[in-house]
N, C-alpha and C positions, 0 to 999 in steps of 0.2 A: 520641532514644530509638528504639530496631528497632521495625520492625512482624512481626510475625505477620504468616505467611502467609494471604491470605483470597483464595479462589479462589471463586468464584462462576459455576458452570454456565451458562449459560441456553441452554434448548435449543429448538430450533423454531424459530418466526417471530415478526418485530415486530410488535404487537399494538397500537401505539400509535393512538391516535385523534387525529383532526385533517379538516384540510381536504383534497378531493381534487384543488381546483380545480389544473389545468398550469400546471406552468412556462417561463419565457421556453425553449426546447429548441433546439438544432442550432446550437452555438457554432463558427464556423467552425478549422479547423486543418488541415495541408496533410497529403496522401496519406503514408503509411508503404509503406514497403517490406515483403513478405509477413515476419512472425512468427517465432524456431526454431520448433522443436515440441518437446512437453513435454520435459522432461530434458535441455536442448542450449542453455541459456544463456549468454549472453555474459559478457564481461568478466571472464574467468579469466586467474588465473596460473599454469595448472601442475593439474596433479593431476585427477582422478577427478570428473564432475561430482555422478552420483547416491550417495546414502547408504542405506544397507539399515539398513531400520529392523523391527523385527522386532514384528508384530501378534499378535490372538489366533489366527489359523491359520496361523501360519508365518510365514518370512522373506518378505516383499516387496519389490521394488525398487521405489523412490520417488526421487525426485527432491526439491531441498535445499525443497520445501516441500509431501511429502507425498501427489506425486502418482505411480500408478502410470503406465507409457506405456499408451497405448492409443488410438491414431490412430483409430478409426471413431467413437469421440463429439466429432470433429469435420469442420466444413465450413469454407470459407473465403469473407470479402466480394470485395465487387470491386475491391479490392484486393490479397488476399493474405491479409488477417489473417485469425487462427484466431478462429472461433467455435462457440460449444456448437451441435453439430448438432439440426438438425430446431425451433428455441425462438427465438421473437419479443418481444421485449418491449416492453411498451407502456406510457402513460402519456394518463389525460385520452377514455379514453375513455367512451363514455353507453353504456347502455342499451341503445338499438338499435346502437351498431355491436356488440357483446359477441353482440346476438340474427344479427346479419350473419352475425360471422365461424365462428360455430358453425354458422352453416346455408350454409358453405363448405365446411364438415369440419373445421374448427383447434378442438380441444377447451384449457379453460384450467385448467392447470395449478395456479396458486394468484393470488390476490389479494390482496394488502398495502398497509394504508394506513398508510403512512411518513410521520406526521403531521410527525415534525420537518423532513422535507423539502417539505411540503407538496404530497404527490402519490398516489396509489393505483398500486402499480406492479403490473400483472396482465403472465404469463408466460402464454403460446401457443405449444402445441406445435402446429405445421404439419401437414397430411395427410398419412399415408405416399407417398412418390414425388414428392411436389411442392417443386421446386425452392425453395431457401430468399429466393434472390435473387427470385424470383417471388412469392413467399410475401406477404416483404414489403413486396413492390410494391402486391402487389392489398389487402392490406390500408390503407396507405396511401391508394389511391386512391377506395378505397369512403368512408374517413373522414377527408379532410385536415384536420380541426379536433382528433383525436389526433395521438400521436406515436408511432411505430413506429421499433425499434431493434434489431439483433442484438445476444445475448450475447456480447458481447466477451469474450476471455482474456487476464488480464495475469500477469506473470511477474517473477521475485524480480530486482532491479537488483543483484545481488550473486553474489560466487564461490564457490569450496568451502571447504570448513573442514576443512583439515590441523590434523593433530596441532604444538602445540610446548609448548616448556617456556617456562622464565624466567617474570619478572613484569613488567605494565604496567599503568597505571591513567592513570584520568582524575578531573580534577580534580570534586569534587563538591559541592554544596550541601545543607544542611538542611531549608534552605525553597523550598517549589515547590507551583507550580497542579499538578493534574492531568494526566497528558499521555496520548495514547491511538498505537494504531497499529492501520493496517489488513495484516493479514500471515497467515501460517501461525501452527499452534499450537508452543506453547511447553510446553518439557519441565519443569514444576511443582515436580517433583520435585527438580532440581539445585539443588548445596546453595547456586550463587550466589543463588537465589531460596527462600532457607529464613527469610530476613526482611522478603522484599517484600509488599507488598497489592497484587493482581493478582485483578481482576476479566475472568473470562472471556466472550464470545458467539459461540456457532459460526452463523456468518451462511451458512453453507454444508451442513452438516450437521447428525446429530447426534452425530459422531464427535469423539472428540476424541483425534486424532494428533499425536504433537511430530512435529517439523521442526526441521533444522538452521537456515533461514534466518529461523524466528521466533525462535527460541531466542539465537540473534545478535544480532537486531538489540535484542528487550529485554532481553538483558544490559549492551548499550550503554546504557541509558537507567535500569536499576534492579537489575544485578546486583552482587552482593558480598559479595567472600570475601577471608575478609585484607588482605594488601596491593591485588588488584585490586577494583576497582569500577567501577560505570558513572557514569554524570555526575549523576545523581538519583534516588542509592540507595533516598531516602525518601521519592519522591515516589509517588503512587498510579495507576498501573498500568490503563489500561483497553484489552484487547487483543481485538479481533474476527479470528477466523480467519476468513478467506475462501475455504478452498483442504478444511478438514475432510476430506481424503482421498482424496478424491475425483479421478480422472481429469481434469475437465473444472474442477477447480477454480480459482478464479482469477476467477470469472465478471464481469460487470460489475453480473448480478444482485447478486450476494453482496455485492459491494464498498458500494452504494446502500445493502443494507440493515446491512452496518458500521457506514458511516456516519451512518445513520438512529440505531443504535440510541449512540452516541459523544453524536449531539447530543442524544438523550433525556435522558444522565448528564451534562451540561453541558461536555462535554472540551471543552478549548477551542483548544489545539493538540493535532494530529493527525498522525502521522508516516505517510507511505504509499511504502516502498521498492520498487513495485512499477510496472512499465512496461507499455505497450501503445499501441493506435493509440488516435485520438478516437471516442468512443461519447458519445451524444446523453444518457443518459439520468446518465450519471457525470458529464458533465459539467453536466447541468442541478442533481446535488443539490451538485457542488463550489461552482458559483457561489449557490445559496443560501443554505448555511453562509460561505462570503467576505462575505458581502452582510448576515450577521446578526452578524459580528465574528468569527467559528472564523479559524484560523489553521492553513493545510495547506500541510504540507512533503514535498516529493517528489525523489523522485533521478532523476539526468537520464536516466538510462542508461545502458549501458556496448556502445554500439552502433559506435564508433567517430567520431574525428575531424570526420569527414564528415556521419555520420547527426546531422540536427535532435534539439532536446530532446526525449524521449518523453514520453507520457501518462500520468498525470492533470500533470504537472510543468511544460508545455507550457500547460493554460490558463493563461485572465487570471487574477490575485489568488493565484496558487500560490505557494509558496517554492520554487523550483528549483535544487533544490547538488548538484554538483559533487563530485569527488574530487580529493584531492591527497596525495604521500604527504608522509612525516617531513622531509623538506628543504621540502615545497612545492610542488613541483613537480608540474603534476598530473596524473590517472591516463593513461596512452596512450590508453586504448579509451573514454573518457569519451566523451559527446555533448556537441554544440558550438550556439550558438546564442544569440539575444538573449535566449531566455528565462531561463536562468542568473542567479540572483540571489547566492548565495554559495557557497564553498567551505570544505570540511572533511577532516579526514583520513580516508579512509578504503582506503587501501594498505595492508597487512601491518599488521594490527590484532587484539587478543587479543579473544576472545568465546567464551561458555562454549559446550559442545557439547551436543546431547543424551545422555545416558547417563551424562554426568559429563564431566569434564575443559575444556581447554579447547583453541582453534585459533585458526589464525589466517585472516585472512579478507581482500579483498580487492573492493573496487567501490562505486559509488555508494550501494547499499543501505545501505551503514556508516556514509557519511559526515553523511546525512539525520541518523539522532538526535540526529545533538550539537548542529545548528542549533535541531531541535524542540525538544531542553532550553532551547537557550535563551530562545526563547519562553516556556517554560515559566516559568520564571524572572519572568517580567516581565506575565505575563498568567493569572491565574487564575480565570477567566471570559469567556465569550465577549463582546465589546463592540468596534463597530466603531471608537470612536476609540483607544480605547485600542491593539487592534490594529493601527495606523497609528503608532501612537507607538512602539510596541516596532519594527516594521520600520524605522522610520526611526532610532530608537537604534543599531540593530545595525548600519544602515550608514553608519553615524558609526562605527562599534567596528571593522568590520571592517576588516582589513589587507590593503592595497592590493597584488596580484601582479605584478596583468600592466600594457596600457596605463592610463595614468592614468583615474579613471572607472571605471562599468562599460562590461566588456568581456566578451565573449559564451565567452569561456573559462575564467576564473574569478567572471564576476561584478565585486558592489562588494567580493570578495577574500574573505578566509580568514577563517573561527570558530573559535578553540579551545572548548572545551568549558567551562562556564558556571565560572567560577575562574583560566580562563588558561592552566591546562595539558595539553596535547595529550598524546596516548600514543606511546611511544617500539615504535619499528616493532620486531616479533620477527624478527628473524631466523634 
C-alpha cells in the first residue's frame, strides 16, 4: 500500500542528551590532494555543472547541492583541503580549556551534545587575523587530552542532471528497514515523491533548499512514478541536508550532527554520496555507529584512476562502491584502491530533477543507493552481528568483475538493485 507523504522539518540543533566523554579520534588515512572549489566537481560527463535554482529573492546560482560560490568562507589545511574559514572544532574538551581558549580570544560558537555519538561537539570561531593552521595548533597544545579539528568540506560524488526522455526503473521491494542519507535537500514537492515518507533535518541550517544532487540520489532509493521507480519506493525516508544553502555547506560540522541525529531515529543503513579529505571528528562518529552495528555506505569518488578512495568511504568499516555502467564496465574517472568493497550502476542513470521532470545522471553518487537498499533489505536495525551477516551475504551475492577476489577496482564485484534488476542506461 502507498504512503502519504510525511515531511517532518526539524530545525535548529541536536538536543540529544547523552554522555560527553571523547572518542577513540585521529583514525589515520593518507594525505589528499587540494579539494575543486565549490561548483567544479568531478566526474562529469558532458554538460553544465551548476543549476539555477530560483529562491525568495531571485534566481541564484548554486551548484548541484545548493551552494552559492563564494571563495572568502574559506581557507585551506596543510594540505590543500577546503575548510570553513576562521572555525575549529573540537571534541572532549573541560572546563578550563573552554575558560583557556576564550581568554585567547576564540569565542564558541555553539555546543552540541550528540548523545548518539557520544561526544559534546563545541565550534570555535578563531581571533580576527589569526592564522587558522596556528589557531589550531595553539589550541591543541594548551589541551592535548581534547581533540581539535578543522571544518572539513565535502562535495556531492556525482554529475549533472541533463534533461532525457524514455523510461527506466529499478527493480523494487515492499518490504524494507529504514534507510537514511547524509546529502543536499530534496525537492518534496516532485510528484516521484508524492507517496513517499520522508522525514526531513536541516543539520546545516534552517533553510530548506532542493538541490539537484539530493533530489537524485533519493529518488534512487524512494522515488516513484508510473513505470520508474527507485529500489524502495516504500521504504521510510530519513534525509539530513547538510549543505541548507549555504556557501560553506558540506561541513564536517553538519555531517556529525546528520549523523547524530539518523542514529537518534535508529537508521540503520545510511547512505553518504559525498567526498572529502579525512577529518578527526567524522571520522570519530563513523567508527562509533560501525562499532554499534549502523551500516554506512559511501562513493568512492570520481577523482580519477589514480586518486585513492575518498572520505568518509575510505575509513575502516565503510561500504565503499564504486561505479559501473550498463555493460559493467566501470566509470573512467572512478577512484581506485583497496578500500573498494562493491560496485553498482551508476553511468547514465534516470533520477527525477527538481522542479519536475527527470535526467540523467552520472558518478559514484548514484551508484551508493542501490548498495544501501540493499542493506536495507536485510537489516532493519542497527545490530552489529547482524550487520556482519548482511555484508558477508552480499559478498556471496555479488558478481564477480574483475580479478578473481576482491580487487581494488570493482571490489567483491557488482549489486543490482534489491530484485535483480539494474536500470537500462538512457541514452
Amino acid at each position: 500500500m502507498k504512503h502519504r507523504l510525511k515531511t517532518i522539518l526539524v530545525l535548529g540543533l541536536v538536543a540529544a542528551a547523552g554522555s560527553a566523554a571523547a572518542l577513540p579520534l585521529g583514525l589515520p588515512g593518507p594525505s589528499l590532494p587540494p579539494l575543486p572549489g565549490p561548483g567544479s566537481l568531478g566526474g562529469q560527463v558532458g554538460g553544465a555543472l551548476d543549476q539555477t535554482v530560483d529562491n525568495t529573492v531571485g534566481t541564484v546560482r548554486r551548484d548541484l547541492v545548493g551552494r552559492p560560490r563564494l571563495a572568502r568562507a574559506f581557507e585551506r589545511d596543510e594540505q590543500g583541503a577546503r575548510v570553513v574559514r576562521g572555525t575549529i572544532l573540537a571534541t572532549g574538551m573541560s572546563d578550563a580549556a573552554l575558560t583557556a581558549a576564550r581568554g585567547r580570544g576564540f569565542s564558541v560558537v555553539r555546543s552540541d551534545a550528540l548523545g548518539s555519538l557520544g561526544v559534546t561537539l563545541t565550534v570555535l570561531r578563531a581571533p580576527s587575523g589569526m592564522d587558522l593552521r596556528e589557531a589550531r595548533k595553539a589550541l591543541q597544545d594548551a589541551d592535548p587530552a581534547g581533540t581539535y579539528e578543522y571544518d572539513h568540506v565535502y562535495d556531492p560524488a556525482g554529475g549533472t542532471v541533463a534533461a532525457a526522455g524514455g523510461a527506466s526503473t529499478l527493480a523494487a521491494l515492499d518490504s524494507t528497514g529504514p534507510v537514511g542519507i547524509i546529502d543536499g535537500g530534496i525537492d518534496l514537492k516532485h510528484s516521484a515523491f508524492a507517496q513517499a515518507v520522508i522525514e526531513t533535518f536541516n543539520a546545516a541550517s534552517k533553510a530548506n533548499v532542493p538541490t539537484a544532487h539530493g533530489t537524485a540520489v533519493a529518488s534512487l532509493l524512494v522515488g516513484d512514478r508510473g513505470s520508474w521507480h527507485g529500489a524502495l519506493p516504500h521504504a521510510h525516508l530519513y534525509a539530513a541536508d547538510v549543505f541548507g544553502g549555504l556557501p560553506d555547506g558540506g561541513s564536517a560540522d553538519a555531517i556529525a550532527r546528520g549523523l547524530s541525529w539518523l542514529a537518534d531515529n535508529h537508521v540503520a543503513v545510511i547512505n553518504i554520496s559525498l567526498c572529502g579529505p579525512p577529518n578527526k571528528i567524522v571520522a570519530a562518529a563513523i567508527a562509533a555507529l560501525v562499532q554499534r552495528g549502523f551500516v554506512i555506505v559511501a562513493a568512492v569518488g570520481n577523482d580519477g584512476p589514480a586518486v585513492p578512495v575518498s572520505f568518509p568511504a575510505a575509513y575502516n568499516g565503510v561500504i565503499a562502491v564504486t561505479s559501473v555502467d550498463a555493460s559493467r564496465n566501470v566509470q573512467l574517472d572512478a577512484n581506485r584502491g583497496p578500500a573498494v568493497v562493491f560496485a553498482s550502476q551508476g553511468v547514465d542513470i534516470r533520477v527525477a530533477r527538481p522542479g519536475g521532470g527527470f535526467g540523467t545522471v552520472t558518478g559514484t553518487s548514484f551508484a551508493a543507493p542501490v548498495v544501501a537498499a540493499n542493506f536495507a533489505t536485510l537489516l532493519d536495525h542497527p545490530d552489529p552481528g547482524a550487520a556482519r551477516a548482511a555484508r558477508a551475504r552480499l559478498e556471496h551475492e555479488a558478481i564477480d568483475l574483475g580479478q578473481p577476489g576482491r580487487d581494488p577496482v570493482t571490489g567483491y564485484g557488482f549489486l543490482a538493485a534489491p530484485g535483480g534488476t539494474q536500470q537500462a542506461a538512457v541514452r
